[in-house]
N, C-alpha and C positions, 0 to 999 in steps of 0.2 A: 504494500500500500504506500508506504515513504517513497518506494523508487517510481510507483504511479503518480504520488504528488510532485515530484521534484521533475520527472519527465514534462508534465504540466504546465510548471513553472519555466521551466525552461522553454519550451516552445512557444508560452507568451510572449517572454524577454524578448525571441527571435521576430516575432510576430509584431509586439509592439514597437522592436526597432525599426521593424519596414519602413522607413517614412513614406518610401511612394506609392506602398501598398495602403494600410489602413490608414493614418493621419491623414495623409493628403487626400482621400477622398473624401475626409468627413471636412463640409464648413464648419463644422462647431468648435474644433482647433484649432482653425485659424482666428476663430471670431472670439475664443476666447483670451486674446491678447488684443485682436485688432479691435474687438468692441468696445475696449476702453475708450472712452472719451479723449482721455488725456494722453494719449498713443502718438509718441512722434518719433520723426528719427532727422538728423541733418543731410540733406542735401546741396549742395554746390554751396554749403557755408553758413546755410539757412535751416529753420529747425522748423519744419513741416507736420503738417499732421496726416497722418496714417492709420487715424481712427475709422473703422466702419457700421455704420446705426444698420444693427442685423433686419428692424424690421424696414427701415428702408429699403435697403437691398431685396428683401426678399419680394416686397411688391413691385420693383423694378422689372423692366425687359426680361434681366438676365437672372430672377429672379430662382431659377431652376436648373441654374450651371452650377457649377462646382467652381472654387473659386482657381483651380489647378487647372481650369480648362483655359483662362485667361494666363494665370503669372504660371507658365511651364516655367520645370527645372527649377523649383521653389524647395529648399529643404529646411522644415518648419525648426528643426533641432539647431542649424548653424544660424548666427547671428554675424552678418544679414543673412539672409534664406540662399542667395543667390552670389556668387565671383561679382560677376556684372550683372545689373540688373536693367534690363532696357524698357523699354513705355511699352505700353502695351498694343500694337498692331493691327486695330481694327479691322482695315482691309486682307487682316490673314480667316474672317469670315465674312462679311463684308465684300465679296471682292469684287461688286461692280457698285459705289455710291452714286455715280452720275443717276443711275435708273430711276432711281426714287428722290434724288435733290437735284432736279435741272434747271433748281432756281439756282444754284450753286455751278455752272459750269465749268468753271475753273478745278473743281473736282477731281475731273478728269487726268491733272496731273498730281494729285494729292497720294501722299506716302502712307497716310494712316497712321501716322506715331503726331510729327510737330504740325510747327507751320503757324500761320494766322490764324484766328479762329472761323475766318469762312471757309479754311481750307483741312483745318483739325477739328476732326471727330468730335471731339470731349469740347472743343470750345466751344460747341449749341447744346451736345448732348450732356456733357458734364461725363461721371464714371458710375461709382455707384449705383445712383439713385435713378440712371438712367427708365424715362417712361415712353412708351410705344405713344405716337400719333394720334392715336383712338382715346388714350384715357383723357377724360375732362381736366383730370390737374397735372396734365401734361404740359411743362412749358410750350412744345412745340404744334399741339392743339391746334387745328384750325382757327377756332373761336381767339388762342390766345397769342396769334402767331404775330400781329402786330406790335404788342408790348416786348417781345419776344426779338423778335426783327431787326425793330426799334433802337435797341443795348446799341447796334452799330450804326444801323441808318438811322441815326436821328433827326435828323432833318425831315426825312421823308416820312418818318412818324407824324413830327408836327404837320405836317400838311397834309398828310391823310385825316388826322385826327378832325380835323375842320371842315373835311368833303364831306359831299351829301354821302358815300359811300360808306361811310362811317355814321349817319347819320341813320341811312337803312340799317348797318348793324344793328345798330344799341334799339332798334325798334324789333328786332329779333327775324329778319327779313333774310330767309335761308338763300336768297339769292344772291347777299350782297355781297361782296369781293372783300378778300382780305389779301393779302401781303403772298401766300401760298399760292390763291387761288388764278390771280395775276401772274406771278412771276413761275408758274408750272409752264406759261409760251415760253419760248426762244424769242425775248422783248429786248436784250440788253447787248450792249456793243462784249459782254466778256464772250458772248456765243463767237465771236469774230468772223461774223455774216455778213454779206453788204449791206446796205441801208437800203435798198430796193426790198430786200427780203426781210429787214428786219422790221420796215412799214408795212407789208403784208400782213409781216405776223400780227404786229402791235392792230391793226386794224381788223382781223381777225377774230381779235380777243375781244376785242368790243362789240363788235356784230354778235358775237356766240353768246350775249344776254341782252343787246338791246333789239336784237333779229331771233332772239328766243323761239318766239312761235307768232310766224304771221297770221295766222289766223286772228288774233289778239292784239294787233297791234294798239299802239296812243298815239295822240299827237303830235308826238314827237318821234314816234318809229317810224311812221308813215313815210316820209318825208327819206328817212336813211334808207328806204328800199332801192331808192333809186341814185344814191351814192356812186356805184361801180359803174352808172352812166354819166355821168358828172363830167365837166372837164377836169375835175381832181382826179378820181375814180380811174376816167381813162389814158389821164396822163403817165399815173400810178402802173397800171395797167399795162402801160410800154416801156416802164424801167425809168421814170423820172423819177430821180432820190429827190428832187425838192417839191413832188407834189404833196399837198397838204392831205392831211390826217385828220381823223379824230384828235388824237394827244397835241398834234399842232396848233388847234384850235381852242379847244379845254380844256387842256393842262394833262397833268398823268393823276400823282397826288394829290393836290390841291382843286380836284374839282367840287365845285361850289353851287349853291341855285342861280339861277340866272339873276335874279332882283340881286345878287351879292355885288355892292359898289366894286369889290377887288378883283372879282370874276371875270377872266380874258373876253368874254362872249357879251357882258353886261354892254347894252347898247350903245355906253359911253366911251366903251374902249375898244370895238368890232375893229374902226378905222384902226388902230393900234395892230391888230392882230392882223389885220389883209397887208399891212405897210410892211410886213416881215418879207412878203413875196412881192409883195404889188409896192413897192416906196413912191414912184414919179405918181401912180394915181391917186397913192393915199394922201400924199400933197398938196395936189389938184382940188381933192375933195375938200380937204382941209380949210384950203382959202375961198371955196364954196358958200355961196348963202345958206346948204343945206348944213355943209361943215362951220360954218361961224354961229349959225344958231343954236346947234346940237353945244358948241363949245361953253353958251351959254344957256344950257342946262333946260331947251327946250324939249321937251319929253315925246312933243310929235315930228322933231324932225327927223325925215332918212336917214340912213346909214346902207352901209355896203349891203348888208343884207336884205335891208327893206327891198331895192330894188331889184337886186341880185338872184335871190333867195339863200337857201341854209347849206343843206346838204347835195340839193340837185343841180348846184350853179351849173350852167353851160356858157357859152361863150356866145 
């Protein structure tokens, strides 16, 4: 019986030295040093922390890995665990991020460990705590991708924050466009597209809610159906980069109600916006009795568009 219990014992000893057999696959070894609060260690000179909140993690993404499936070659007994210990690789599961962030395509050349934060992982995602798309108190949320966004474009924040698009948000308006829903086109010079193609898209993107369902149309849709006949439309149409847009018109961010005095389109400042393309006429107009009137804040004088019209101008 002694040489039964001591055989016993010793095949624990064997068994609990494994480190990369039983330790390593249980989290609860690791969490029970790293769940400290107060867990740090120095890096590059700096004294960090290395704590992890078990139950965060566990309602995280990764929620259901093992913590040896990320920090390979981790040996929980040696302090530090690892010789070198390098960042951890996202793109080694991960391996295609453009597919699902093509509001991100610069991506494309991203390593997965550093980098900028629009170009590393963990600088949207974070590590830990990381949460899937879907969950509501996900930072990267649809609903919350704006504030979210925001941390870098700030500017574009603010000026989103003031558009009517924001305005249908917060009125709970499942159509409205947010910061994801926008930038999922190929809209932005990092795509390194020409600007023939990158006005398609941008005008694309715009049709694909305000051309929603013609059956349905408003007052205001009406009118864009006949846009791609336009002398914009068709100029667009034969690869003019300087024919006008939607966003050339209305802004990206900062679009506003029309009554808005700061609003590109507001009556007051139409001549403003056609003098970007048209200068010698918007001029012309200017020193106009229709132009000298409007200057003096007459409410019924023309403008380019009275005459002209909106979206269907022709020549």
């Amino acid at each position: 019986f002694k040489l039964f219990i001591n055989y016993i014992l010793i095949l624990s000893f064997f068994i609990l030295s494994n480190i990369s057999g039983t330790k390593a696959l249980n989290n609860q070894v690791c969490l029970d040093c790293h769940g400290e609060p107060d867990m740090t260690m120095e890096k590059n000179g700096k004294e960090v922390s290395i704590s992890v909140k078990k139950n965060t993690f566990l309602q995280s993404a990764h929620g259901k890995l093992k913590c040896v499936d990320c920090h390979k070659g981790f040996n929980p007994d040696d302090i530090p665990h690892k010789a070198k210990i390098e960042p951890i690789n996202c793109k080694s599961c991960h391996t295609a991020p453009l597919d699902k962030h093509i509001f991100h395509p610069q991506l494309a050349q991203a390593n997965g460990i550093n980098g900028t934060p629009d170009v590393n992982c963990k600088g949207c995602h974070g590590t830990h705590e990381i949460r899937t798309k879907d969950s509501p108190s996900s930072p990267i949320n649809f609903a919350n991708s704006i504030n979210y966004c925001g941390k870098c474009h700030v500017r574009e924040k603010e000026q989103h924050m003031k558009s009517v698009h924001m305005v249908q948000l917060q009125k709970n308006n499942p159509n409205a466009p947010t910061c994801i829903f926008c930038h999922s086109y190929a809209l932005t010079t990092n795509w390194k597209l020409d600007k023939v193609t990158l006005k398609k898209n941008q005008e694309k993107l715009c049709l694909s809610c305000h051309l929603n369902d013609k059956t349905k149309t408003t007052k205001f849709s009406k009118s864009l159906i006949d846009y791609d006949k336009s002398s914009h439309g068709l100029a667009l149409a034969r690869g003019n980069s300087s024919a006008a847009i939607c966003t050339d018109c209305h802004g990206t961010h900062d679009l506003e109600k029309q009554s808005s005095a700061t609003l590109q389109i507001n009556q007051f400042n139409v001549a403003n916006v056609c003098s970007q393309c048209h200068p010698g006429i918007a001029q012309e107009y200017k020193l106009s009795v229709h132009g000298v009137a409007l200057s003096k804040g007459v409410k019924d004088a023309p403008t380019c568009t009275f005459c002209h019209g909106e979206h269907n101008i022709s020549k």
